[in-house]
ROLUMBA-122786 format. One record per residue (C-alpha): x, y, z; residue in three letters. Coordinates in pm, 1 decimal. Layout:
<pts>
((X; Y; Z); 'ALA')
...
</pts>
This chain:
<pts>
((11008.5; 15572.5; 8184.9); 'UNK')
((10697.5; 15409.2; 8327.0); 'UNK')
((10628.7; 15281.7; 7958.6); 'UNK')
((10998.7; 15163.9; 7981.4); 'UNK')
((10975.5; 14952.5; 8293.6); 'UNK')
((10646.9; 14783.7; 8183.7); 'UNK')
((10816.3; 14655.7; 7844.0); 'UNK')
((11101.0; 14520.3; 8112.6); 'UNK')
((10808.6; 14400.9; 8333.3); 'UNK')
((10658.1; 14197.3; 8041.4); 'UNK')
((10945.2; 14099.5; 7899.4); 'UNK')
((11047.0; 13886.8; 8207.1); 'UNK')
((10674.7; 13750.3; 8225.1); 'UNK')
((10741.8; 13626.3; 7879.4); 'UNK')
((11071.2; 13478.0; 7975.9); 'UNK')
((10957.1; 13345.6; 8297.9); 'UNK')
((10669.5; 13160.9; 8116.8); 'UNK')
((10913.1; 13020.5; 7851.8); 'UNK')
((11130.8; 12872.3; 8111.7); 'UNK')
((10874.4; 12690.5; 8267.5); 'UNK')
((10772.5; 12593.4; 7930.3); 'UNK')
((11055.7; 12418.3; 7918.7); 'UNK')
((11084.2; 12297.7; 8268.5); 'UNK')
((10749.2; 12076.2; 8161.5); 'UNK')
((10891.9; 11954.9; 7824.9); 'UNK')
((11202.0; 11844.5; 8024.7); 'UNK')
((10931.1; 11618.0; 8262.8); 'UNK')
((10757.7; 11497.6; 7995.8); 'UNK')
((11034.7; 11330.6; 7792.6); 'UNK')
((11192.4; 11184.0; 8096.0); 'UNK')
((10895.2; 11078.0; 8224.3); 'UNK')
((10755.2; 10951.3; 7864.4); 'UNK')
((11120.5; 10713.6; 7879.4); 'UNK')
((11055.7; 10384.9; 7812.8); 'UNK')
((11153.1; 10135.2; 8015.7); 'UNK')
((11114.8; 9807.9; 7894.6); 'UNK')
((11121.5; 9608.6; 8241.9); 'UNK')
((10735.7; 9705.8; 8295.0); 'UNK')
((10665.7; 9488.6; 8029.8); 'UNK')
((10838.3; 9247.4; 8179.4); 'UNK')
((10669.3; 9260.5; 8454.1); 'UNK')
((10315.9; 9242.8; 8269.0); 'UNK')
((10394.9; 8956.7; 8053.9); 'UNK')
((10509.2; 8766.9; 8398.5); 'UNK')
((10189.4; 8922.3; 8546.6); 'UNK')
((9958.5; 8800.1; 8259.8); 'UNK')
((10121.7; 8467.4; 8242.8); 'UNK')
((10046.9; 8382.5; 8615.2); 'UNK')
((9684.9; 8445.3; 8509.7); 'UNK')
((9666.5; 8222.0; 8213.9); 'UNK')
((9884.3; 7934.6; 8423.8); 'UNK')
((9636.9; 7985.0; 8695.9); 'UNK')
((9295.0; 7923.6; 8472.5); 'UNK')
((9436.6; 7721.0; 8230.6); 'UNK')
((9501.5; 7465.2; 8539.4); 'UNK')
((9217.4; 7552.3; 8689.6); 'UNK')
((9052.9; 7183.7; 8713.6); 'UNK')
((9389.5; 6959.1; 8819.3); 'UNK')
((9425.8; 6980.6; 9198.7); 'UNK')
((9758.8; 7110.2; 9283.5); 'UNK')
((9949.9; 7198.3; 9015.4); 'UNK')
((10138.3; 7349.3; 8871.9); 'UNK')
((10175.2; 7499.9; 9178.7); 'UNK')
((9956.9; 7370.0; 9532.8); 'UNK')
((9621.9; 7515.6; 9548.7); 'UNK')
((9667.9; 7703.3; 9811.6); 'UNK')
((9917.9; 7967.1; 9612.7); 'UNK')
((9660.5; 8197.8; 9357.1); 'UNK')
((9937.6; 8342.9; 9175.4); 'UNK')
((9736.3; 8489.4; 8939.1); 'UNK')
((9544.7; 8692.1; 9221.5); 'UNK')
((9853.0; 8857.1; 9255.9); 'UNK')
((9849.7; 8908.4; 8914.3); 'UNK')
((9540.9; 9108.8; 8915.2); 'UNK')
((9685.6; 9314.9; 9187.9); 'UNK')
((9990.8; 9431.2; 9006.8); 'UNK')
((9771.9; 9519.8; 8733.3); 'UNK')
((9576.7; 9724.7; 8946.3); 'UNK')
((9853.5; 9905.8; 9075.1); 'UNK')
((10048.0; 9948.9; 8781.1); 'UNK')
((9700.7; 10118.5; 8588.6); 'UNK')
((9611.5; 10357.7; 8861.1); 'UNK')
((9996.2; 10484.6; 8847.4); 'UNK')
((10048.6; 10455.4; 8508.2); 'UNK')
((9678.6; 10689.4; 8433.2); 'UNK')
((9732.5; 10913.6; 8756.6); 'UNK')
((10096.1; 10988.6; 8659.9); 'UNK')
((9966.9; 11067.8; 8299.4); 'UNK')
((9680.9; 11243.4; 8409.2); 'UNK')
((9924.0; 11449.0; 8588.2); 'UNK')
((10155.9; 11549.2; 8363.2); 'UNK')
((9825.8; 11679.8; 8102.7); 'UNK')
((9751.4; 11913.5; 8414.7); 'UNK')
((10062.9; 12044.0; 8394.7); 'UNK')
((10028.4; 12119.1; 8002.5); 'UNK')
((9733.6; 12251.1; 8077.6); 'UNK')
((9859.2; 12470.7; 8302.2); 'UNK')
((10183.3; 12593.0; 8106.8); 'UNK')
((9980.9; 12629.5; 7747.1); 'UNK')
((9669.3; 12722.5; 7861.9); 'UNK')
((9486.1; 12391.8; 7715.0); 'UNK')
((9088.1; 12374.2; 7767.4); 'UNK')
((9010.0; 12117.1; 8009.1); 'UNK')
((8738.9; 11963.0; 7757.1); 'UNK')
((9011.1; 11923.1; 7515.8); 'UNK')
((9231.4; 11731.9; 7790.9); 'UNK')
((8932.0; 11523.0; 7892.9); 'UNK')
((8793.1; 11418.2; 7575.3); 'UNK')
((9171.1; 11356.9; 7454.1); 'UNK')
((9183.6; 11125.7; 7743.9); 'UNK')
((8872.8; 10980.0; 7693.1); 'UNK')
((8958.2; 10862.8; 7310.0); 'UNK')
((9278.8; 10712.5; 7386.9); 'UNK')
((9127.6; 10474.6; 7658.7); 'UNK')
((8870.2; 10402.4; 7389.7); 'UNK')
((9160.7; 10366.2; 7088.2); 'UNK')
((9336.3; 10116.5; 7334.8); 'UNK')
((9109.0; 9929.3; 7510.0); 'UNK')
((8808.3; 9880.7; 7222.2); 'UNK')
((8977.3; 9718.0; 6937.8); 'UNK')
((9056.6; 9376.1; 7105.0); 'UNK')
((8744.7; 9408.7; 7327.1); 'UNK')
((8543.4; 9458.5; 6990.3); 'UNK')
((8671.2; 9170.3; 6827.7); 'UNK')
((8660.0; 8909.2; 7143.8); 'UNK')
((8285.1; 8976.3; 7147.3); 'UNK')
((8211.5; 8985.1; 6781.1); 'UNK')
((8433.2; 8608.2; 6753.2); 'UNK')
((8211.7; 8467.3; 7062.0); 'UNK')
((7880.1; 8600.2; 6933.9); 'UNK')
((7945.9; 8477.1; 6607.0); 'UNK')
((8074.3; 8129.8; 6718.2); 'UNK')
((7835.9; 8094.2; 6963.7); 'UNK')
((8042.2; 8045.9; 7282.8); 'UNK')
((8008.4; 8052.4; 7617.4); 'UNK')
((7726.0; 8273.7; 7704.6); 'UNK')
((7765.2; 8622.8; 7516.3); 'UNK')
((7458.6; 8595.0; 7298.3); 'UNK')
((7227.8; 8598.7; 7638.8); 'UNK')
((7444.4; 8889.3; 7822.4); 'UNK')
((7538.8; 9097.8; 7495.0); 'UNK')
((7410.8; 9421.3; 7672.2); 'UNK')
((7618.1; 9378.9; 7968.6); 'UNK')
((7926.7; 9331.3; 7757.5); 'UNK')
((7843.6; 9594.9; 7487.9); 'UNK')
((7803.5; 9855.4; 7773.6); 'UNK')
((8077.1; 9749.3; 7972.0); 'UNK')
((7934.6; 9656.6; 8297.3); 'UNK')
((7970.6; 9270.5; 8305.9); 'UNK')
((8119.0; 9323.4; 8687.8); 'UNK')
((7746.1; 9439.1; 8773.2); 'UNK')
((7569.8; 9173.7; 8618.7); 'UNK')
((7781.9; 8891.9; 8803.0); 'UNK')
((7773.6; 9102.5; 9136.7); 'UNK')
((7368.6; 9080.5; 9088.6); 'UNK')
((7355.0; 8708.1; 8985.5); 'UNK')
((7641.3; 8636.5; 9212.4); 'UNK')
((7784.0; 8384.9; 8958.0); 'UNK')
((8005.7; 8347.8; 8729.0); 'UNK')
((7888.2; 8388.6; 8330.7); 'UNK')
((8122.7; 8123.1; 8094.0); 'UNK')
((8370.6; 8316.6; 7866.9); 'UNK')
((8305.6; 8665.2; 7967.3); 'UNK')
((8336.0; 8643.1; 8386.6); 'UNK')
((8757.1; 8763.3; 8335.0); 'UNK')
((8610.4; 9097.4; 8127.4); 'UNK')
((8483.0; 9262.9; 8469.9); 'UNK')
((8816.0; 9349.3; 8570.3); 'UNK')
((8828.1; 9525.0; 8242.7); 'UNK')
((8505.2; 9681.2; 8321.6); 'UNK')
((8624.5; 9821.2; 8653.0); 'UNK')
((8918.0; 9954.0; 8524.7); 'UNK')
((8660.6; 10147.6; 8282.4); 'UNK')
((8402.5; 10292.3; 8505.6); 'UNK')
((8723.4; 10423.0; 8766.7); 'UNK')
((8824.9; 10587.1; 8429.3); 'UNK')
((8498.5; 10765.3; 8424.2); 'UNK')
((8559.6; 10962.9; 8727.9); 'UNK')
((8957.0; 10964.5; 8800.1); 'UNK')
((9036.8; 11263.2; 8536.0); 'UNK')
((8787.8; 11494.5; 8697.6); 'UNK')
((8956.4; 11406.8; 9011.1); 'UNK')
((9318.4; 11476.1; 8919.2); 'UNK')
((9285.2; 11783.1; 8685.0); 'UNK')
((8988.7; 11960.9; 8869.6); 'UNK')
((9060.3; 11905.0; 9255.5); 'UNK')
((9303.6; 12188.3; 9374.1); 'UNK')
((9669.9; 12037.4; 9388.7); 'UNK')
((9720.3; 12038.3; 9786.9); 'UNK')
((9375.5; 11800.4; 9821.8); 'UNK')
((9481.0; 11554.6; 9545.9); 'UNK')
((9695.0; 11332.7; 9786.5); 'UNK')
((9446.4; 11346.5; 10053.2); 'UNK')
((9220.0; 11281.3; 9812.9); 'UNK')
((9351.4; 10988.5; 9699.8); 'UNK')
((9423.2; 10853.6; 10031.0); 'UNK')
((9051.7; 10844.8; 10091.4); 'UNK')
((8938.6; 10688.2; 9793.0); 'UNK')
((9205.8; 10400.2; 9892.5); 'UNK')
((9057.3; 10434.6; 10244.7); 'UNK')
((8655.0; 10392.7; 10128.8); 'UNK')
((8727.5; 10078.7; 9878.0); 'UNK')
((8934.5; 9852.2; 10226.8); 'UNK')
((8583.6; 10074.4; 10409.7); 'UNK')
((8327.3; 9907.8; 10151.1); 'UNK')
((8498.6; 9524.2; 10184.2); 'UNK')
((8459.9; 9576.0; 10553.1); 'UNK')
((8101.0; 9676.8; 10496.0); 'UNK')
((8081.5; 9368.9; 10321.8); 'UNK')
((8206.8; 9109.5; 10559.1); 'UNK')
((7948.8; 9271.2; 10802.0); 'UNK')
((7634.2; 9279.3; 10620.5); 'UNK')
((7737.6; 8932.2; 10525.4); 'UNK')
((7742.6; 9074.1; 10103.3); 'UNK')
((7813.5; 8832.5; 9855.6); 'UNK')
((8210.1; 8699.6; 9788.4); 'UNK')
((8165.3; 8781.9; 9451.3); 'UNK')
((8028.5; 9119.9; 9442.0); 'UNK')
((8306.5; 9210.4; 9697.4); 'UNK')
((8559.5; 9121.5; 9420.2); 'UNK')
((8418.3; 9230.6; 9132.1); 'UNK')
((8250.1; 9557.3; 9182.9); 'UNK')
((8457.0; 9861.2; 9132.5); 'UNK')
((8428.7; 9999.1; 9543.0); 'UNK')
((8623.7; 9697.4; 9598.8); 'UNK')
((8938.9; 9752.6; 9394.1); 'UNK')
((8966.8; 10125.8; 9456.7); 'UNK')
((9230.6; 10090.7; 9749.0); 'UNK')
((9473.2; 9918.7; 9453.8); 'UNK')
((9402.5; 10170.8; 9223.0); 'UNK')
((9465.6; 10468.4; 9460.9); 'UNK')
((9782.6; 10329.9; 9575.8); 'UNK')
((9882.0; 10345.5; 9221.5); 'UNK')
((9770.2; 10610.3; 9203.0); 'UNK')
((9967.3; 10798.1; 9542.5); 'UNK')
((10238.2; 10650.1; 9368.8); 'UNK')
((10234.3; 10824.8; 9020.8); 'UNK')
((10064.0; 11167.6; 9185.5); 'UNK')
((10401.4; 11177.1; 9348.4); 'UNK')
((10635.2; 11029.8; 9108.9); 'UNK')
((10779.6; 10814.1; 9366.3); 'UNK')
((11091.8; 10609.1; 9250.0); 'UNK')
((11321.8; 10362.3; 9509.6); 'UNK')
((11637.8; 10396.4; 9405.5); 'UNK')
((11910.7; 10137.8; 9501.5); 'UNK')
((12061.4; 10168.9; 9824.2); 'UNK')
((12267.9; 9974.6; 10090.8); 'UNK')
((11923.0; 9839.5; 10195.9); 'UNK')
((11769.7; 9777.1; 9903.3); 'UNK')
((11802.6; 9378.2; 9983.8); 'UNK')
((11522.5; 9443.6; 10256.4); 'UNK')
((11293.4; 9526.0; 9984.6); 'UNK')
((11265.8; 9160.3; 9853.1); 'UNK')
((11193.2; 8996.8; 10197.9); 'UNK')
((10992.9; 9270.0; 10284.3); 'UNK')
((10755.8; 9216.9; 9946.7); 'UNK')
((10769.3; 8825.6; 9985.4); 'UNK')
((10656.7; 8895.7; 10352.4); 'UNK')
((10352.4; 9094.3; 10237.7); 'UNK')
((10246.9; 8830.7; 9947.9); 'UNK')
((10275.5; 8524.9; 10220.5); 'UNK')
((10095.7; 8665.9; 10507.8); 'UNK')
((9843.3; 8758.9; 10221.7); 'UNK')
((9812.1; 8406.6; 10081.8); 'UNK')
((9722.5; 8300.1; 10412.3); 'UNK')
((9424.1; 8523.9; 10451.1); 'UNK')
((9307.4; 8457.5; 10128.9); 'UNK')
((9301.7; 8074.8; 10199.3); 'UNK')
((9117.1; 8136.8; 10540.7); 'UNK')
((8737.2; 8201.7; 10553.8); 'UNK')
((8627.7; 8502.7; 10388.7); 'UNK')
((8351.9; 8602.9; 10660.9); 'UNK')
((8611.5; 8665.7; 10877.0); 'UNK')
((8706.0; 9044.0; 10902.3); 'UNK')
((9074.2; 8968.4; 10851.2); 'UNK')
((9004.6; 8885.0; 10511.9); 'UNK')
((8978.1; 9228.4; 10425.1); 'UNK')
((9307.2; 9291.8; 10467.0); 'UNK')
((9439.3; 9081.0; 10141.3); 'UNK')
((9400.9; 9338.3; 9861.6); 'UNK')
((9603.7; 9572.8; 10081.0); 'UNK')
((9861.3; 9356.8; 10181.3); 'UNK')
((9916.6; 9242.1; 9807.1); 'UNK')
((9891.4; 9631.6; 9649.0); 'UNK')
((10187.0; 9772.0; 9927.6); 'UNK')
((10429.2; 9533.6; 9794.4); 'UNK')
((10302.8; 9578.8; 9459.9); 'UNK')
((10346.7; 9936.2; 9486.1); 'UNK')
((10739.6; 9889.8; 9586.9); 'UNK')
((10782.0; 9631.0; 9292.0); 'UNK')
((10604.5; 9941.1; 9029.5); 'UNK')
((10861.1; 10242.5; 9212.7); 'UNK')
((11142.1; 9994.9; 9208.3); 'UNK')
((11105.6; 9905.8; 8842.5); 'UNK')
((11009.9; 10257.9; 8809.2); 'UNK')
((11423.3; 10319.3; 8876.5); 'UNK')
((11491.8; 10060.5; 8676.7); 'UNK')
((11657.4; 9683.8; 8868.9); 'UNK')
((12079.9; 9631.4; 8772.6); 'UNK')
((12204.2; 9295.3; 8729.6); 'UNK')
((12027.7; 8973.9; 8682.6); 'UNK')
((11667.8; 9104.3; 8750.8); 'UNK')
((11709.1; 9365.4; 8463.5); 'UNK')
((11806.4; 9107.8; 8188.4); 'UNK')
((11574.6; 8864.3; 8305.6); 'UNK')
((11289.0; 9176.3; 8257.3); 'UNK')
((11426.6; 9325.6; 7937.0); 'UNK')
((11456.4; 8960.7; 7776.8); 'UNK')
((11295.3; 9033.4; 7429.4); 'UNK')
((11074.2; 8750.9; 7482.1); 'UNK')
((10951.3; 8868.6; 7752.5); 'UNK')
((10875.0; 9187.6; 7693.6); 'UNK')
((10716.8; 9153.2; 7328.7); 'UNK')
((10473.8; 8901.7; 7556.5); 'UNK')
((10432.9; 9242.2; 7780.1); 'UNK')
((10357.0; 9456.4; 7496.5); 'UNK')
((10098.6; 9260.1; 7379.2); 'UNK')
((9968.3; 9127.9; 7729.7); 'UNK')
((9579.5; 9270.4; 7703.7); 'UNK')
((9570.0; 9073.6; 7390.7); 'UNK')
((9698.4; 8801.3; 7560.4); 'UNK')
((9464.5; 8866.5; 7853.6); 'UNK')
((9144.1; 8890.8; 7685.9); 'UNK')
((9161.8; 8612.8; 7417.8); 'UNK')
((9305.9; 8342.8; 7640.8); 'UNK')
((8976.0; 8216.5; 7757.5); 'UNK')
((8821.8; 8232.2; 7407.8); 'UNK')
((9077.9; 8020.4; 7303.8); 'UNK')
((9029.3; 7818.4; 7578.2); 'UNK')
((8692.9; 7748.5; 7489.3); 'UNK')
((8784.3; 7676.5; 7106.3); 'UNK')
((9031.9; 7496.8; 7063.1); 'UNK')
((8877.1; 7164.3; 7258.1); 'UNK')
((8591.9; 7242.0; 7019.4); 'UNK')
((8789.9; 7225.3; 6737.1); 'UNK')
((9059.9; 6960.1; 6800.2); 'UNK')
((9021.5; 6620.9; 6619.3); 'UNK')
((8974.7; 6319.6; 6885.8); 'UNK')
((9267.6; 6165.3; 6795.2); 'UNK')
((9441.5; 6484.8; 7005.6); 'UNK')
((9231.0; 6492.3; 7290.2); 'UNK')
((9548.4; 6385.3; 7478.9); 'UNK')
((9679.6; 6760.8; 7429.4); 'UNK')
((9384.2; 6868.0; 7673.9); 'UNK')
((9385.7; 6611.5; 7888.7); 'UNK')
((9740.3; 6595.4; 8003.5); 'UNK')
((9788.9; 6920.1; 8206.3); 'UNK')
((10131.6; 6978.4; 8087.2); 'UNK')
((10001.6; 6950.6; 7725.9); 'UNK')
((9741.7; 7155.3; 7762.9); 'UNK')
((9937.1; 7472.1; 7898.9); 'UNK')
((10151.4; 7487.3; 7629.8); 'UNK')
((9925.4; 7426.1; 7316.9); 'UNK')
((9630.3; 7729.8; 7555.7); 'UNK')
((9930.1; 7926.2; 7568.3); 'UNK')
((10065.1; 7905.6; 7197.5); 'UNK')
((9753.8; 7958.3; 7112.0); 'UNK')
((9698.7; 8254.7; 7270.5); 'UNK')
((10025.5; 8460.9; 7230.5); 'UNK')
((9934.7; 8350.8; 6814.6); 'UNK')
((9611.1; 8503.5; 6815.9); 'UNK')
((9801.4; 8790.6; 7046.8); 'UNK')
((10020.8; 8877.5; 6853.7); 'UNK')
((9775.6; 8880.5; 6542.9); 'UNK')
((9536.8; 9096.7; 6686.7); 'UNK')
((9868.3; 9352.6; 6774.5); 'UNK')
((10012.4; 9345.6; 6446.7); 'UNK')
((9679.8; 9423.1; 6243.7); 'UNK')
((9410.7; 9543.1; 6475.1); 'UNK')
((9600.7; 9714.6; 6759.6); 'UNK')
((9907.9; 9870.0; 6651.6); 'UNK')
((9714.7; 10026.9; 6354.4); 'UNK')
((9455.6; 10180.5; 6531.7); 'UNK')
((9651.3; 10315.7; 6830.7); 'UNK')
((9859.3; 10488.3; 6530.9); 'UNK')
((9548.8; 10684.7; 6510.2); 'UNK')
((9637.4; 10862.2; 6866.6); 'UNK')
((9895.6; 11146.3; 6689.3); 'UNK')
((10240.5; 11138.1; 6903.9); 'UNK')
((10226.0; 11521.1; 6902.3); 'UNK')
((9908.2; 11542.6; 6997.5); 'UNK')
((9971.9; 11355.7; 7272.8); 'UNK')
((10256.6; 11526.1; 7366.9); 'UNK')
((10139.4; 11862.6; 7342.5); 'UNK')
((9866.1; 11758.7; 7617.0); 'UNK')
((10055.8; 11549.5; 7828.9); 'UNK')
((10011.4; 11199.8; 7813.5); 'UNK')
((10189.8; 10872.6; 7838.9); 'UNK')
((10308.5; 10704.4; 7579.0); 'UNK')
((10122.3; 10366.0; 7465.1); 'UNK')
((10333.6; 10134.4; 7650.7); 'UNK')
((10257.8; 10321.8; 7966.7); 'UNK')
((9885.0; 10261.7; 7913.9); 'UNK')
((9889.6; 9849.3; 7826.0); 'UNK')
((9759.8; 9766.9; 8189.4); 'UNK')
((9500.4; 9481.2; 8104.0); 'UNK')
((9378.5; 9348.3; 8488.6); 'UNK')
((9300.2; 8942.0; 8442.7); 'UNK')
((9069.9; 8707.8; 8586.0); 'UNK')
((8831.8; 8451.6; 8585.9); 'UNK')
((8821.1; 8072.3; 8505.8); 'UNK')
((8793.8; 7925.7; 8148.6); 'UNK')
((8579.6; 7697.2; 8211.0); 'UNK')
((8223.8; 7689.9; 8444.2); 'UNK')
((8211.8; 7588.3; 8802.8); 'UNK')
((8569.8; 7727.7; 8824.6); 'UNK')
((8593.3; 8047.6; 8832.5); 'UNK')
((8738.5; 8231.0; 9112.5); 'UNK')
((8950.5; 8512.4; 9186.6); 'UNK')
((9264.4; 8537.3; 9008.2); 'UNK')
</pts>
């Protein structure tokens, strides 16, 4: 009989294993659903970026100077990366818990997709720019080669022509480098607190800053500085936090709006001033309600307005559009005849034909550098450990000016 009871014993092991099997295949596929309105919300995201540099040089418009809409921009990309990766990262813990899969496996998986996503369009920006000759990437090749173009303009506290938007890129990168040992190693009940004080040290190093009198720059541009964004991205997908519609779901807007103004303000006021600091986290809470309300999914007006196909195609291909929209900045007055220098000149003009421009070469790079390559990244490999789907990982974080004496952050 003992032999009996320990067939019974093992037999419900089994069974209790297979149902949980399940239990994380369930999680996976709803939380591998597509939803189409965060591409909405990255193509309006990247646009307020390109508006904001193309227009860089006309006073006021198209909006007053005072409104850096494509700061925001940044910011919800920010957010939206550290909860798109964390809530990932999460779910290949919990494959690698339920099937037993190596950790080095998980890692290096994780590792090659960011390099499958992110290194195609990177490659070719820099290889067009060093073979054109623009801007300045034949002096400051290593810094873009290795990724770390946010150190070099911390250290020369300026800003390099055609390369200063790739060290948002860059800081994306190197957070990359640490965040997966964070989430899959740390035991589960110190990941939150974790977290927490990772979001806690990066508003800690801008205060640091504003005392020891560091730099503007390097307090935008180094990686310690955006880690409060990331990590509330991050809380956010750790937790899989959602806001469902409610009776008071109308407070939301005001409350975001609220958040973004009072922001704006501090960002136009003097940047010694302590206060300052308090920007970045002003702009990431009510980006994080905008990400766990889009998360649910909007009704009505605000969900056809996201899921217009326009919109979201531009979404799906917005880290093209991200990192080729100063290089075409930078060619195409090089290249027009002089009977169309009008086409530059007028500001109107000169949005649309930037912006054509870039959503062509876009949408080129997509169709036969991008999509082909990320093809590369099996589904069911993927799967099997855990990760997001593609369209969960397009989180391309803009900036910089196209042209010199104006950048700034954007």
């Amino acid at each position: 009989m003992p032999g009996i009871s320990l067939g019974w014993g093992d037999a419900a092991a089994f069974r209790r294993k297979d149902v949980a099997r399940e239990h994380a295949l369930v999680r996976d596929r709803v939380a591998d659903r597509y939803q189409p309105q965060f591409d909405g919300l990255r193509a309006l995201a990247v646009i307020t970026v390109m508006v904001d540099h193309f227009s860089a040089d006309v006073p006021n418009f198209p909006l007053p100077d005072w409104i850096h809409l494509g700061a925001t921009g940044v910011r919800l990309f920010l957010v939206m990366s550290g909860y798109f990766i964390t809530a990932s990262l999460r779910r290949a813990r919990e494959r690698m818990e339920v099937r037993s899969i190596s950790a080095s496996k998980t890692i290096g998986n994780f590792y090659l997709r960011r390099i499958l996503r992110i290194g195609p369009a990177y490659v070719a920006f820099t290889a067009i720019a060093l073979i054109l000759g623009v801007g300045s990437v034949r002096q400051n090749w290593p810094w873009v080669f290795t990724g770390t173009v946010n150190w070099m303009i911390a250290w020369r506290d300026q800003w390099p022509l055609t390369i200063a938007h790739l060290w948002s890129i860059c800081v994306q990168e190197q957070f990359y480098l640490f965040w997966p040992l964070l989430i899959l190693f740390l035991p589960k009940r110190w990941i939150l607190p974790a977290i927490i004080s990772v979001a806690i040290a990066g508003v800690a190093f801008r205060v640091g800053c504003v005392m020891f009198s560091v730099p503007t720059i390097a307090r935008w541009v180094l990686p310690f500085g955006s880690l409060d964004s990331l990590a509330a991205g991050a809380a956010l997908g750790w937790c899989g936090g959602k806001l469902r519609a409610t009776r008071v779901s109308w407070l939301l807007a005001p409350i975001c709006l609220s958040m973004l103004a009072l922001a704006a303000v501090l960002r136009n006021a003097d940047p010694a001033q302590l206060k300052s600091v308090l920007v970045e986290p002003l702009e990431a809470g009510a980006c994080v309600i905008l990400v766990a309300r889009t998360a649910t999914g909007f009704g009505g007006y605000a969900s056809r307005f996201l899921g217009m196909p326009g919109l979201v195609f531009a979404g799906r291909i917005s880290y093209g559009l991200y990192i080729y929209h100063i290089l075409v900045a930078m060619l195409v007055p090089r290249w027009l005849p002089a009977s169309a220098r009008f086409l530059i000149t007028t500001p109107s003009l000169r949005l649309m034909l930037f912006g054509i421009g870039t959503l062509l070469v876009a949408a080129i790079s997509w169709r036969f550098l991008e999509q082909p390559i990320n093809r590369l990244r099996s589904t069911g490999t993927r799967n099997a450990r855990g990760f997001a789907s593609d369209h969960e990982e397009q989180a391309p974080v803009p900036q910089a000016s196209w042209q010199p004496g104006l950048a700034q952050q954007s």
